[in-house]
C-alpha positions in Angstrom: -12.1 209.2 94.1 -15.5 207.4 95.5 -18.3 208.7 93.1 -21.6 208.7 95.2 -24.6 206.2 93.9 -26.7 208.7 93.5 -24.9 210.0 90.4 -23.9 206.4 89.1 -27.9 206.0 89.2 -28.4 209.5 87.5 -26.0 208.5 84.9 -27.1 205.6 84.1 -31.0 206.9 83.3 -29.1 209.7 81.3 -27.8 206.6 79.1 -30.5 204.6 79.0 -32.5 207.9 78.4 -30.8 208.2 75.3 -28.1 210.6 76.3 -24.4 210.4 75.1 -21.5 208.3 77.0 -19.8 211.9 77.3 -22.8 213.3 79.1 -22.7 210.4 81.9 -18.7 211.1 82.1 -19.6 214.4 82.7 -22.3 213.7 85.3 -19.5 211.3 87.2 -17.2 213.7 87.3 -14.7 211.8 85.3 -12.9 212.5 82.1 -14.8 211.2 78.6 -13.5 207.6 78.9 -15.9 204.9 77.9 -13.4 202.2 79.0 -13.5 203.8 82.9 -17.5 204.5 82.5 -18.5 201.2 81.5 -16.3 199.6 84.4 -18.4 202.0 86.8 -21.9 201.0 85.3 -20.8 197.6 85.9 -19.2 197.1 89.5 -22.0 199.4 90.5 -24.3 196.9 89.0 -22.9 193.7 90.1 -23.0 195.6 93.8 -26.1 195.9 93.7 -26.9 192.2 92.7 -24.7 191.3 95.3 -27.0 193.3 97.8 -30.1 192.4 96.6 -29.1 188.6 96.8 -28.1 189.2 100.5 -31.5 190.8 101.8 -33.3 188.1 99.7 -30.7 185.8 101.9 -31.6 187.7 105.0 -35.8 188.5 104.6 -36.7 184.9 106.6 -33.4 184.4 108.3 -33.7 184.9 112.4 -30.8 187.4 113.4 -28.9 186.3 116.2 -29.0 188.0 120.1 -26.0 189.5 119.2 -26.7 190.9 115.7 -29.8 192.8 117.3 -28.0 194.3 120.3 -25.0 195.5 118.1 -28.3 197.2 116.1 -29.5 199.0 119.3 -26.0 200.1 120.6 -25.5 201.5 116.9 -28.6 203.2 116.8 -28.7 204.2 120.7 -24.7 206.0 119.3 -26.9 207.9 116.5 -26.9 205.9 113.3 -29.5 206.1 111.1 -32.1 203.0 110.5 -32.0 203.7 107.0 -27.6 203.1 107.2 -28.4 200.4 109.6 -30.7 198.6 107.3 -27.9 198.9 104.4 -25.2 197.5 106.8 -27.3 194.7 108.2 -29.1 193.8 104.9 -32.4 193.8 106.0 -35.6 196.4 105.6 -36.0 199.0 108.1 -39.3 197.8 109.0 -37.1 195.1 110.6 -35.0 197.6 111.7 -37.7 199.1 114.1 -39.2 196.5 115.1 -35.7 195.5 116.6 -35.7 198.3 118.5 -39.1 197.7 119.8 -37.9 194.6 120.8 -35.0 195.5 122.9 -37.0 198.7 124.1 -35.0 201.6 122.3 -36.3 205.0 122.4 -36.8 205.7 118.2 -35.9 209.0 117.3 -38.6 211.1 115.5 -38.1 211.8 111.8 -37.4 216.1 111.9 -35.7 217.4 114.9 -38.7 219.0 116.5 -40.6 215.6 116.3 -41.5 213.7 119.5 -39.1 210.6 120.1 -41.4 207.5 120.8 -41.2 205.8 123.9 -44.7 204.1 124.2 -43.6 201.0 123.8 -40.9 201.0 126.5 -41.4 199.6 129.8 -39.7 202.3 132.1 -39.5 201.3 135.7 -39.4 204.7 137.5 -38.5 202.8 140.5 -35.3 202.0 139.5 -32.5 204.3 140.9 -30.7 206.7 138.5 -26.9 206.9 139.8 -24.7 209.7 138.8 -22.4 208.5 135.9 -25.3 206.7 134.5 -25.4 206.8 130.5 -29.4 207.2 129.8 -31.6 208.3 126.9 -33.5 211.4 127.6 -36.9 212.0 125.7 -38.4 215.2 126.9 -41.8 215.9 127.9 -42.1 219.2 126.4 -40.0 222.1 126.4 -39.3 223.3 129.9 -37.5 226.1 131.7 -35.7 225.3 135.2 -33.5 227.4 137.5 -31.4 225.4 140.0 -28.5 227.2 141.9 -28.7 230.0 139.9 -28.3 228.2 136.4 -31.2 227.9 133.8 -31.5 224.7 132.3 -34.2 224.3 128.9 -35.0 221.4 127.8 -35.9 220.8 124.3 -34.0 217.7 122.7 -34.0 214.0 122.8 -30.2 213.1 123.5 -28.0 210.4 124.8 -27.1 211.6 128.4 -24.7 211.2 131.2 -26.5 212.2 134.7 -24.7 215.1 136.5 -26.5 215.6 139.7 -29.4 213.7 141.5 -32.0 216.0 143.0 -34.3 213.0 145.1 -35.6 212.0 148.5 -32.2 209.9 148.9 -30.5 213.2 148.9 -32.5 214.5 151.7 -32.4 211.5 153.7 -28.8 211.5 153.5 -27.9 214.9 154.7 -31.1 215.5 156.9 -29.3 214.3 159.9 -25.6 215.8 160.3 -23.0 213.5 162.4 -20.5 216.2 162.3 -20.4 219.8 162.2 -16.9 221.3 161.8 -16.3 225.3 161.7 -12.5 225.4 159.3 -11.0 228.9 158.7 -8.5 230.2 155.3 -5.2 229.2 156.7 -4.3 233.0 156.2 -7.0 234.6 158.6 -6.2 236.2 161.8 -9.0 237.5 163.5 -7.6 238.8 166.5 -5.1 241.2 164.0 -6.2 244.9 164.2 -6.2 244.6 160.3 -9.0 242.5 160.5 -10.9 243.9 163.2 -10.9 247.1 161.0 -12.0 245.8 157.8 -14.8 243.5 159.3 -15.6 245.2 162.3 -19.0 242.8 162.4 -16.5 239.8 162.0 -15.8 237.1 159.6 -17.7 236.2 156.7 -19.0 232.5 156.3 -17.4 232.0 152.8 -14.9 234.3 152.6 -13.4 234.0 156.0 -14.5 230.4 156.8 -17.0 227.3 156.2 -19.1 225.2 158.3 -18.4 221.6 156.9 -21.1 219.1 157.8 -20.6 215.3 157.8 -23.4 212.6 156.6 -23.6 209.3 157.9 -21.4 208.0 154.7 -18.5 209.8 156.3 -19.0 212.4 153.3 -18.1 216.0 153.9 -19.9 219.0 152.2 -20.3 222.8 152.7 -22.7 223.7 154.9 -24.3 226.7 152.4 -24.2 223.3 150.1 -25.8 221.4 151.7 -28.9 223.3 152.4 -29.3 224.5 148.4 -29.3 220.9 147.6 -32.0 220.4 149.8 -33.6 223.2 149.0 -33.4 222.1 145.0 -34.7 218.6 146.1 -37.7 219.6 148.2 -38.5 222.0 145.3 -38.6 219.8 142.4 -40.5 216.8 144.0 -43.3 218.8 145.4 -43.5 220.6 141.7 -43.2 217.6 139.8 -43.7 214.2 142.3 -41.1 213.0 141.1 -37.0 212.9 141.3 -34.9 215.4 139.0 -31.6 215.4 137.6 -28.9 217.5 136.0 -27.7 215.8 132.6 -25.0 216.5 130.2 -26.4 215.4 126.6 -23.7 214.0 124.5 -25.3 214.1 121.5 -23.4 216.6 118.7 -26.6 218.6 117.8 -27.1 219.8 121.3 -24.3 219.1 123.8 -24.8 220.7 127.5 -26.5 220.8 130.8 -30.0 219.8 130.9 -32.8 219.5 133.1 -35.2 216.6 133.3 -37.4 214.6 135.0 -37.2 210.5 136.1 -39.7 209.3 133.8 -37.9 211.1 131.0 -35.5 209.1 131.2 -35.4 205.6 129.8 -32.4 203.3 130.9 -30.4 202.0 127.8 -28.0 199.4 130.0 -25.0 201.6 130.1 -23.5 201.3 134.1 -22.0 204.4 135.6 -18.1 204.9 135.8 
């Protein structure tokens, strides 16, 4: 069994407190056995030698390309600059200043703080794609209804974009190369059946679609089609700016959210 450091610590100011060897058993969890305790007190304090040897080792040495992209990734996958610091022997001054350096968005301290982004370079003018892996730091808290759904967003997250709500999107389906009307395989609307139920005739959606084709030689509903424009013309006259759908997969908040292009800061992950 793994005793944590804080009680070895504890322990050993109980002892040199003035405490009894049976009291810092007790505060280890262990049975009274000065043999086992005094073993503990030592390879905890020759561990920490060790340590302390290594950061003096480490304070002037210049970490490698390598060492300080495996930092970002790490902390970009949600560990801690405090745990990174311990693994990497170094302070987490350095730690930060790493991720200055390679342009990481740093996480705020509580989880309603602001994640700081200031000193990233974010060039809005690069396009978002969907499959792109991004980090999302939020304005402010925001409501947004698209196609029915509400989206808030409240939480700075690793993301994966969904759905692409831009000018491209317009472009691409503003002029149709092919319209196509395709009926359910099962309709007959020549039956008496049918005539009787929807004596107005069929229903676009029910009975049928209109399928329209972009230059891309993509197909798409046509009721589609005109909501995603719709959603598109919507957000960049509100905003000025493209929008997207994003799944956070972070384990504090997973889900859908809403947010804006210069929310979003491009950590190098490529789409699928």
């Amino acid at each position: 069994m793994e005793i944590e450091e804080s009680r070895i610590r504890q322990a050993k100011w109980h002892l040199k407190n003035g405490d009894t060897k049976k009291k810092a058993c007790e505060i280890l969890g262990i049975s009274y056995n000065t043999t086992r305790l005094n073993k503990i007190i030592k390879d905890f304090d020759d561990q920490q030698s060790r340590v302390k040897e290594l950061k003096e080792k480490m304070k002037n040495k210049p970490l490698a390309e390598e060492v300080k992209n495996s930092i970002a990734k790490e902390y970009i996958e949600g560990a801690a600059k405090s745990k990174l610091a311990e693994d990497y022997y170094i302070s987490t001054y350095r730690i930060n200043k790493i991720l200055i350096e390679k342009q990481v968005p740093i996480r705020g301290k509580g989880k309603k703080s602001e994640t700081k982004v200031s000193h990233i370079k974010n060039d809005l003018n690069k396009k978002l794609r969907i499959g792109d892996i991004v980090y999302y730091a939020p304005n402010k808290p925001k409501y947004i209804d698209l196609d029915g759904k509400k989206y808030f967003s409240h939480a700075a997250c690793k993301a994966k974009i969904q759905k692409v709500f831009d000018e491209e999107i317009i472009n691409i389906w503003e002029e149709i190369v092919e319209e196509k009307t395709v009926f359910e395989p099962w309709i007959d609307i020549e039956s008496k059946t049918f005539r009787k139920n929807w004596p107005d005739g069929p229903v676009e959606g029910q009975h049928y679609k209109v399928l329209y084709q972009n230059a891309d030689g993509e197909w798409k509903d046509r009721r589609f089609v005109e909501a995603e424009i719709k959603n598109c013309l919507e957000i960049l006259s509100k905003y000025g700016q493209p929008g997207y759908e994003i799944y956070c997969m972070d384990d504090d908040h997973p889900g859908h959210y809403f947010a804006l292009r210069e929310e979003l800061y491009d950590i190098g992950v490529k789409h699928d």
